[in-house]
LOPAVO-709436 format. One record per residue (C-alpha): residue in three letters; y, z, x; chain; residue number from 1. Coordinates in steps of 0.001 Angstrom, whole numbers, plus 500000, padded with zeros to 6 digits. Each point is the difference from the previous one (the first is absolute). Example, Ala and Ser with C-alpha at 12.3 -4.5 7.8 and 13.67 -1.06 7.14 Angstrom:
BEGIN
<ALA,<495500,507800,512300>,A,1>
<SER,<503440,499340,501370>,A,2>
REM end
This chain:
BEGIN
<UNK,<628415,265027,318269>,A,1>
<UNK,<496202,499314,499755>,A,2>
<UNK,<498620,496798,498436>,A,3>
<UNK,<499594,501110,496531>,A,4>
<UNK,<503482,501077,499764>,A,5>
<UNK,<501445,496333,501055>,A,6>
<UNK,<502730,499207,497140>,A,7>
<UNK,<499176,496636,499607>,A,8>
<UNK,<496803,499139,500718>,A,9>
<UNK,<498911,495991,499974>,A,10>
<UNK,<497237,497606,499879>,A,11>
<UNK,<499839,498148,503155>,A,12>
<UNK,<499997,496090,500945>,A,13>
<UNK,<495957,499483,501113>,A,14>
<UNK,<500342,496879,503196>,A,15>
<UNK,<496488,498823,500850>,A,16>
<UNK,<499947,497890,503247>,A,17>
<UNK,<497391,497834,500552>,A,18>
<UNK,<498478,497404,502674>,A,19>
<UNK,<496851,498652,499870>,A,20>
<UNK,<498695,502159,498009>,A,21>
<UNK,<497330,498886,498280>,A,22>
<UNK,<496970,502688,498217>,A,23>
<UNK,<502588,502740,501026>,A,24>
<UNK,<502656,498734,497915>,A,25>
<UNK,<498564,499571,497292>,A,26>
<UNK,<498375,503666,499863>,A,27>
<UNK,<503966,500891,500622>,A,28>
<UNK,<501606,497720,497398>,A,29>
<UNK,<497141,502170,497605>,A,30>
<UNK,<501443,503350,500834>,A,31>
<UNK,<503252,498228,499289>,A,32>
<UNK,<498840,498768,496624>,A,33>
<UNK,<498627,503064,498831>,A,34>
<UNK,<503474,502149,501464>,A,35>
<UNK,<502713,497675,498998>,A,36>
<UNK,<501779,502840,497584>,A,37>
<UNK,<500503,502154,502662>,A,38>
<UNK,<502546,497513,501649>,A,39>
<UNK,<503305,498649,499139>,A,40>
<UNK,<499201,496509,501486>,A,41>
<UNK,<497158,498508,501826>,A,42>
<UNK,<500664,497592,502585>,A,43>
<UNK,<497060,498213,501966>,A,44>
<UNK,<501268,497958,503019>,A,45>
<UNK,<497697,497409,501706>,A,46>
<UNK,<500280,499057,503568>,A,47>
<UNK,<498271,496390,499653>,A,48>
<UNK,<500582,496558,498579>,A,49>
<UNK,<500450,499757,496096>,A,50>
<UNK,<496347,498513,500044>,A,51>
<UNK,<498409,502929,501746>,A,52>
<UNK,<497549,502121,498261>,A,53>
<UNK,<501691,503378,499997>,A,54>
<UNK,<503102,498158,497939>,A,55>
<UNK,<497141,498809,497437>,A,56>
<UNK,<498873,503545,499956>,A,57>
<UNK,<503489,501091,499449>,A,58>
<UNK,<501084,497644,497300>,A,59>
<UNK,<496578,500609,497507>,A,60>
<UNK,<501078,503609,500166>,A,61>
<UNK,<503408,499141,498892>,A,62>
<UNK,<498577,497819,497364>,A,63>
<UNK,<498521,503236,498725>,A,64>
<UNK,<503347,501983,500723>,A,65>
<UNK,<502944,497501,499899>,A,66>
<UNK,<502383,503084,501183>,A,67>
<UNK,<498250,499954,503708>,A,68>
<UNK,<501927,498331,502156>,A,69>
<UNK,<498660,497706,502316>,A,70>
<UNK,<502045,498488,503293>,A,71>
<UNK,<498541,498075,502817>,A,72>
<UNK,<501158,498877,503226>,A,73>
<UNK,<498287,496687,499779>,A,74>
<UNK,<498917,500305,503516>,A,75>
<UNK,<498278,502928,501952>,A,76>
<UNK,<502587,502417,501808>,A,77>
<UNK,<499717,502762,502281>,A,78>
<UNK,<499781,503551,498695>,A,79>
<UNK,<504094,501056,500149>,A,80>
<UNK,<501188,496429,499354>,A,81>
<UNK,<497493,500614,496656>,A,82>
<UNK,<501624,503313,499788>,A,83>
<UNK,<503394,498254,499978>,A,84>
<UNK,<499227,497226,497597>,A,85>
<UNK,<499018,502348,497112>,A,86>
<UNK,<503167,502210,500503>,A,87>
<UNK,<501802,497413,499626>,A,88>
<UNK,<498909,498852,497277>,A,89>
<UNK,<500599,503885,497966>,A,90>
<UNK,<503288,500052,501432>,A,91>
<UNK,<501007,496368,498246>,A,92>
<UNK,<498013,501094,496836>,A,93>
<UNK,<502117,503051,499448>,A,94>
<UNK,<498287,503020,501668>,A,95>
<UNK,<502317,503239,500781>,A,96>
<UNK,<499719,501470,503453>,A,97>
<UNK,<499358,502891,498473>,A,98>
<UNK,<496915,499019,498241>,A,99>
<UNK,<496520,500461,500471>,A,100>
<UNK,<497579,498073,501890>,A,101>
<UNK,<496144,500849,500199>,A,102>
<UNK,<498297,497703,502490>,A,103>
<UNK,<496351,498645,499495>,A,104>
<UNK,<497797,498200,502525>,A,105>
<UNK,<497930,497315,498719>,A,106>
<UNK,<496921,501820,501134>,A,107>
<UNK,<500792,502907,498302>,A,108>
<UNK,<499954,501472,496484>,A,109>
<UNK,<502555,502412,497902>,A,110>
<UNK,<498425,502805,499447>,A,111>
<UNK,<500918,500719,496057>,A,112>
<UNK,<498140,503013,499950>,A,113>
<UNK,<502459,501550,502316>,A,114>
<UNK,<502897,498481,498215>,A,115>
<UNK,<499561,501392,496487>,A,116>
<UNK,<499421,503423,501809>,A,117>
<UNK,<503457,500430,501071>,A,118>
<UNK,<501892,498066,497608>,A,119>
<UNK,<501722,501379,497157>,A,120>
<UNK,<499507,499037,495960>,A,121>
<UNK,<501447,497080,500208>,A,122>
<UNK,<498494,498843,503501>,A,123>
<UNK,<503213,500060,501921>,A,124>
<UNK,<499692,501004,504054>,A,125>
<UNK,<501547,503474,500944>,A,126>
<UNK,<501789,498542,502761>,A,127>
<UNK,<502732,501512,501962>,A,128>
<UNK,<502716,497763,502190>,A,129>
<UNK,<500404,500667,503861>,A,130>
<UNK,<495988,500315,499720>,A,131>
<UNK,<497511,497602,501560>,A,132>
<UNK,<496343,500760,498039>,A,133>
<UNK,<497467,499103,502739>,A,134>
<UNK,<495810,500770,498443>,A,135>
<UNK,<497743,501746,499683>,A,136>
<UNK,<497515,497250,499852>,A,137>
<UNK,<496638,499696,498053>,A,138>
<UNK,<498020,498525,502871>,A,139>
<UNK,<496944,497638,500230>,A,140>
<UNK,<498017,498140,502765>,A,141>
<UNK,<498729,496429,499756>,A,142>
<UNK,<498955,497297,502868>,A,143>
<UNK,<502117,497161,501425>,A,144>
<UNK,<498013,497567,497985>,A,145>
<UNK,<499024,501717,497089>,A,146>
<UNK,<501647,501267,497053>,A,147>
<UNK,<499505,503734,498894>,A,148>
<UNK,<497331,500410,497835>,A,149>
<UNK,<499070,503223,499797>,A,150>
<UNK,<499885,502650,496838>,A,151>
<UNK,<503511,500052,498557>,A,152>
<UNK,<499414,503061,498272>,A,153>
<UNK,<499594,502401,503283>,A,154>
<UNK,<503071,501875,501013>,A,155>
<UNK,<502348,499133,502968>,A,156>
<UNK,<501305,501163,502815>,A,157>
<UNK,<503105,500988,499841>,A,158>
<UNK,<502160,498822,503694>,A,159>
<UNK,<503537,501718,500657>,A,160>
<UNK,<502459,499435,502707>,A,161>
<UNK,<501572,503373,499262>,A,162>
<UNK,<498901,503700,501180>,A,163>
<UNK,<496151,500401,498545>,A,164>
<UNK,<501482,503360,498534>,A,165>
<UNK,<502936,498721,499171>,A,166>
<UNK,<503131,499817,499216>,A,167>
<UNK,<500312,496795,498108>,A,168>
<UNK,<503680,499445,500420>,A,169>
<UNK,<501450,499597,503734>,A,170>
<UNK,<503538,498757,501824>,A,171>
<UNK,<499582,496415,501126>,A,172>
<UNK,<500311,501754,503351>,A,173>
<UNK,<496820,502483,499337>,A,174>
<UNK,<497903,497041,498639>,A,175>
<UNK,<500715,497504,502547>,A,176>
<UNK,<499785,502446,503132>,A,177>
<UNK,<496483,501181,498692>,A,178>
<UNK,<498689,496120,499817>,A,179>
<UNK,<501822,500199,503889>,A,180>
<UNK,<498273,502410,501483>,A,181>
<UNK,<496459,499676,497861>,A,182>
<UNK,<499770,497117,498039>,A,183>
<UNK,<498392,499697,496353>,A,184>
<UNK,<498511,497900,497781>,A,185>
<UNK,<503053,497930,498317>,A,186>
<UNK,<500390,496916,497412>,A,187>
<UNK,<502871,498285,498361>,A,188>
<UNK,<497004,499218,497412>,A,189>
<UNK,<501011,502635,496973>,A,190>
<UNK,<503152,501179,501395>,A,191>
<UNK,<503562,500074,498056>,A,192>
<UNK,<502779,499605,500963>,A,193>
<UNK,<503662,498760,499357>,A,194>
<UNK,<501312,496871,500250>,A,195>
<UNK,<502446,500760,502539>,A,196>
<UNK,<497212,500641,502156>,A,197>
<UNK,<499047,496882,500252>,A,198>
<UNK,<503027,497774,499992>,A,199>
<UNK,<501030,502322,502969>,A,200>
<UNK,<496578,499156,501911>,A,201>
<UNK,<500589,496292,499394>,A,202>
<UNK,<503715,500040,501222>,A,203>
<UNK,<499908,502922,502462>,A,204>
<UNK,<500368,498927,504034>,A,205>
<UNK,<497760,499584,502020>,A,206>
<UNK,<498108,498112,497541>,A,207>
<UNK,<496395,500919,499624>,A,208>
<UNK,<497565,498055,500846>,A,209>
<UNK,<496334,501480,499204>,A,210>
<UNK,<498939,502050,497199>,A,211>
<UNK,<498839,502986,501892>,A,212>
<UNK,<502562,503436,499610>,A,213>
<UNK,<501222,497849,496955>,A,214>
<UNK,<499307,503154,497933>,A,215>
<UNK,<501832,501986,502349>,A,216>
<UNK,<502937,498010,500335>,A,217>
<UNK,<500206,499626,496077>,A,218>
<UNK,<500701,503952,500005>,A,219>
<UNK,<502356,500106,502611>,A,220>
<UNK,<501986,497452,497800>,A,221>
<UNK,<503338,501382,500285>,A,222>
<UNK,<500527,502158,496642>,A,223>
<UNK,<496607,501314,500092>,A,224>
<UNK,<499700,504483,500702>,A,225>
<UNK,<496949,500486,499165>,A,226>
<UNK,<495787,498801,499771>,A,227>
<UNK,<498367,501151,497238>,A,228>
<UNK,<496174,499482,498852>,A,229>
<UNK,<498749,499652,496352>,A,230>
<UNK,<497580,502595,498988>,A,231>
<UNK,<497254,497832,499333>,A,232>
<UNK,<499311,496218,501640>,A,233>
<UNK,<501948,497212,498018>,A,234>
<UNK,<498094,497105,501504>,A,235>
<UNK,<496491,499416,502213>,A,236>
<UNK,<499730,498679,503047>,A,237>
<UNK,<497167,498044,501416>,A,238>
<UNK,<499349,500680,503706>,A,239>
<UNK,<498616,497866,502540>,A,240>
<UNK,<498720,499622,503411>,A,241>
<UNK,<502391,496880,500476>,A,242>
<UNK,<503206,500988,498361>,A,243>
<UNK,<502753,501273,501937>,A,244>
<UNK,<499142,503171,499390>,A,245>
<UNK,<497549,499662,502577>,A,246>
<UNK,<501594,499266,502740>,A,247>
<UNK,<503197,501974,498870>,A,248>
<UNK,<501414,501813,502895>,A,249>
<UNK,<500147,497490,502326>,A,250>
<UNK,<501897,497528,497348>,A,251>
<UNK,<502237,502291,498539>,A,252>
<UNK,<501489,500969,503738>,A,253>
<UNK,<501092,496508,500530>,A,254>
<UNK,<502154,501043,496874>,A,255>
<UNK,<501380,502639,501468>,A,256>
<UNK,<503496,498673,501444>,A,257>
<UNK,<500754,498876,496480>,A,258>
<UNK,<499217,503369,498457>,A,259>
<UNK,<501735,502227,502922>,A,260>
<UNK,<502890,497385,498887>,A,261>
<UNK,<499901,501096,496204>,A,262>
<UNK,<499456,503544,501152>,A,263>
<UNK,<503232,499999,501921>,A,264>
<UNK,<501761,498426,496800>,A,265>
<UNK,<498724,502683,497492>,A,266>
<UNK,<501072,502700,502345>,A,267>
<UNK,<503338,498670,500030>,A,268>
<UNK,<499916,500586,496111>,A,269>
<UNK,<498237,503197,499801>,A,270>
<UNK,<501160,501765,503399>,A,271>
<UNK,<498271,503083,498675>,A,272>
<UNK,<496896,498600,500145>,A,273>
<UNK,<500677,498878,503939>,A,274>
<UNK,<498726,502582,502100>,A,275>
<UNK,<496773,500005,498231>,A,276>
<UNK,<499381,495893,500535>,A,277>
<UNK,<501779,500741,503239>,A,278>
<UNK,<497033,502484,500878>,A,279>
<UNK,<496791,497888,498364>,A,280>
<UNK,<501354,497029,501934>,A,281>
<UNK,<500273,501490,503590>,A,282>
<UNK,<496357,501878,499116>,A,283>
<UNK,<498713,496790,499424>,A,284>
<UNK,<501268,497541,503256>,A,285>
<UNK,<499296,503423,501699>,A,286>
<UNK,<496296,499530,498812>,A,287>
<UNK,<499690,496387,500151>,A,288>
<UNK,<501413,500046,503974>,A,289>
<UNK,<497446,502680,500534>,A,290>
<UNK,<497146,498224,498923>,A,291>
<UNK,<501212,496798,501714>,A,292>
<UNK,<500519,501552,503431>,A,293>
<UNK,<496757,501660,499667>,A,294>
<UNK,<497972,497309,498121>,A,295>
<UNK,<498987,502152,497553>,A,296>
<UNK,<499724,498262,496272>,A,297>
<UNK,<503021,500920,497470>,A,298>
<UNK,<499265,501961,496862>,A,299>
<UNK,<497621,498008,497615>,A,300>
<UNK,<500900,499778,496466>,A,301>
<UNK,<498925,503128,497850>,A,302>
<UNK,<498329,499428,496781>,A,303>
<UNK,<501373,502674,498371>,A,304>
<UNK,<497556,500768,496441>,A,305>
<UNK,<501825,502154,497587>,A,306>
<UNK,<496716,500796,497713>,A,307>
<UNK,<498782,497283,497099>,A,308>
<UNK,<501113,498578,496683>,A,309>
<UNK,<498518,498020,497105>,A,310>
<UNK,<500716,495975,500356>,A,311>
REM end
């Protein structure tokens, strides 16, 4: 079954998280704004005292859209213990495990463009369960300590984390042993997802601690098959020089005893997806010994462009 033959196809639940967020919230709570039909509910969830200026930020836009919702932790909190707090709070406010989650960074924008490309008439999300939807992503490039502010009529780039030719739909196993072996430009930012996905990452043992491999450990949830990309970007992400995407590899390693963890718990649901994770992670310690014994660096981080789109 492709994506436009999904039987009941939904609108998903947007969750924006924020902290400290300052110019770039605001330019994210816009996209939000001027996208808010395209989502079933709208959450914003502030890391920071009830005072602070990203819950003033959040509360004017709900003055202007009293069906946003807007939680805050009333103190700052690390990134999984944020994670935690706004789960939480869907699971007490009614939220299905099989429902739809599509998960916004603060310094980020939806991408509505992309959204009304592949919805249908009545803007509902061919979505397909078992499926994690990870990119593409419209791409731009600002400094540390300077917002974007550049033409916003020029086409993006388009970044992938699947095959450059494709295919667009892999096994958990095919997705996660490429991003082993050579890893690729990934965000949370404008991915979808279910809400089992996430409940699982907040309860599942060992507990993580960082946000690095958080994407990858969201598809390895236990009912997840299969990745899948949209056909066109359904957010943009703003890069820069001192986001974590910088300095990726070396972070997301330190993640990798809780991912080999999740791995080892997906293969014991899907054991016909084991000897392919079985193979992608021996190919990878394989490598990573290598390079260690030899002192050679580990594979850098491919940008991986996949042509341009409109914003």
């Amino acid at each position: 079954m492709t994506m436009s033959e999904t039987a009941t196809p939904t609108r998903p639940t947007l969750v924006c998280m924020t902290w400290r967020g300052g110019e770039r919230l605001t330019r994210s709570l816009t996209s939000i704004e001027q996208s808010h039909e395209q989502f079933d509910r709208i959450i914003i969830s502030v890391t920071a005292p009830e005072d602070s200026d990203d819950m003033r930020q959040a509360q004017q836009l709900k003055e202007r859209l009293p069906q946003i919702e807007v939680i805050c932790t009333s103190r700052e909190l690390p990134t999984m213990q944020h994670q935690a707090f706004w789960v939480d709070y869907l699971e007490a406010t009614g939220t299905a495990p099989d429902d739809w989650i599509y998960w916004l960074a603060y310094d980020d924008e939806v991408r509505l463009h992309g959204i009304e490309a592949m919805t249908d008439a009545q803007g509902n999300w061919p979505l397909e369960p078992h499926t994690a939807y990870f990119g593409p992503w419209a791409m731009r490039h600002e400094h540390p300590d300077q917002l974007w502010n550049g033409d916003p009529t020029e086409d993006l780039e388009s970044w992938t984390s699947f095959p450059a030719e494709g295919p667009l739909r892999l096994t958990v196993a095919q997705w996660i042993g490429d991003q082993l072996r050579q890893p690729t430009y990934m965000q949370m930012s404008g991915s979808v997802n279910q809400f089992r996905a996430f409940t699982a990452l907040r309860d599942g043992w060992p507990r993580k601690k960082g946000p690095m491999r958080i994407e990858m450990a969201i598809a390895a949830a236990p009912h997840v098959t299969h990745v899948e990309e949209f056909s066109e970007p359904v957010s943009i992400i703003y890069g820069r020089s001192n986001s974590d995407r910088a300095s990726y590899g070396k972070q997301a390693r330190r993640e990798d005893l809780h991912l080999l963890a999740w791995l080892a718990r997906h293969s014991a649901a899907h054991p016909e997806q084991v000897r392919v994770t079985s193979a992608s992670v021996l190919t990878a310690t394989t490598a990573k010994v290598r390079a260690l014994a030899s002192r050679r660096p580990l594979p850098q981080e491919e940008w991986r462009v996949r042509g341009s789109v409109a914003p």
